[in-house]
C-alpha positions in Angstrom: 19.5 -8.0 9.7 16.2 -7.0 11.4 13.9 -5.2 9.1 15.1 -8.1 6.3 12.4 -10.0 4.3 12.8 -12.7 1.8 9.9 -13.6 0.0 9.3 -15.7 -3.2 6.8 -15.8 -6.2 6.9 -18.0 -9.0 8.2 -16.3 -12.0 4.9 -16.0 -13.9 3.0 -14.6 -10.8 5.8 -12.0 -10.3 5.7 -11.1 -14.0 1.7 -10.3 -13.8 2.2 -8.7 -10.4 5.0 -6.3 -11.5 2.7 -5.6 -14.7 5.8 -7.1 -17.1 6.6 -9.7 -19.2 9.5 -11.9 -20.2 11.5 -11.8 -17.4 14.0 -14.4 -17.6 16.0 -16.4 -15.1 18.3 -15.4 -13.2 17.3 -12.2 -13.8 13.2 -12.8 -12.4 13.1 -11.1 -9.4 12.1 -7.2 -7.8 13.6 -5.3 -4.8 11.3 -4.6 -2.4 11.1 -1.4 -0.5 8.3 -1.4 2.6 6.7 2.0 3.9 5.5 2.4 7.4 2.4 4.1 5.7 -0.3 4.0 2.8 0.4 7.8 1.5 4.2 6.9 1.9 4.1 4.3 -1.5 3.4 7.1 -4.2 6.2 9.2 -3.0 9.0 6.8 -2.9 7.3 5.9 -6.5 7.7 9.8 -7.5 11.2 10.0 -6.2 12.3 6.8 -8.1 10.8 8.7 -11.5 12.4 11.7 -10.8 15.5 10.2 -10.6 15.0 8.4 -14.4 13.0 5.6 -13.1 10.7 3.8 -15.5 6.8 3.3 -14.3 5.9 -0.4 -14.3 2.9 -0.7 -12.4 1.3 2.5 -10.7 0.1 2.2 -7.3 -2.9 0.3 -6.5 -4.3 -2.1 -3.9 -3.7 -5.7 -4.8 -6.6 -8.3 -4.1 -4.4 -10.0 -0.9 -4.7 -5.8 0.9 -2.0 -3.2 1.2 -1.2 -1.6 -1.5 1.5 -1.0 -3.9 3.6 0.1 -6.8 6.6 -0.7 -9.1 9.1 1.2 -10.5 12.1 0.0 -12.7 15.9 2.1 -12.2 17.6 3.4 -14.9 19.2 0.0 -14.8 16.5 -2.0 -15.7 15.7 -3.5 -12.0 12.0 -4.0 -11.3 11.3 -2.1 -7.4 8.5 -2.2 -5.9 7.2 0.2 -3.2 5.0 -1.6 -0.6 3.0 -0.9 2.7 1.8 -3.9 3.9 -0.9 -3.2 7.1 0.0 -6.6 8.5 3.7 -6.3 8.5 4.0 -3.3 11.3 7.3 -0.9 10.9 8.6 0.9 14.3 10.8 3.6 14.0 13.7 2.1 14.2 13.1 0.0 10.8 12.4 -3.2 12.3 9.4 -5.4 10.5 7.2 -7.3 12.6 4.4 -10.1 11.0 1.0 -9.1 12.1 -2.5 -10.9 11.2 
């Protein structure tokens, strides 16, 4: 499953980050989608809206660097749309940890 990331945030600091509140457990969690590229993260975003998507959080640069975005499907689940400049994407898909 190259390409695959787990990562974790404790509910409340998810919550702030995706710009909503209440989430409840099991349901506190987003999807993550990573870009290979800055100007790829409003795109994805504007496909996810056209597609009856719900803006949670428009794209910005968060204090840690990179910069992101979060969208919510039509069925209520939180994405967000990331490019990370310290996680690398080749071209086949494949995620690589950088500092």
């Amino acid at each position: 499953m190259n390409g695959f990331v787990l990562g974790t945030f404790r509910k409340e600091a998810l919550d702030e980050d995706m710009n909503r509140t209440g989430s409840t457990a099991p349901g506190a969690y987003s999807l993550a989608h990573n870009v290979a590229e800055r100007d790829g993260v409003e795109p994805a975003m504007a496909q996810l809206l056209a597609a009856g998507g719900i803006l949670l959080r428009a794209a910005d640069a968060p204090p840690h660097g990179g910069f992101r975005g979060y969208v919510a499907d039509p069925d209520g689940h939180a994405w967000e749309i990331a490019w990370n400049p310290h996680w690398p994407i080749d071209e086949a898909g494949h995620v690589s940890f950088g500092i």
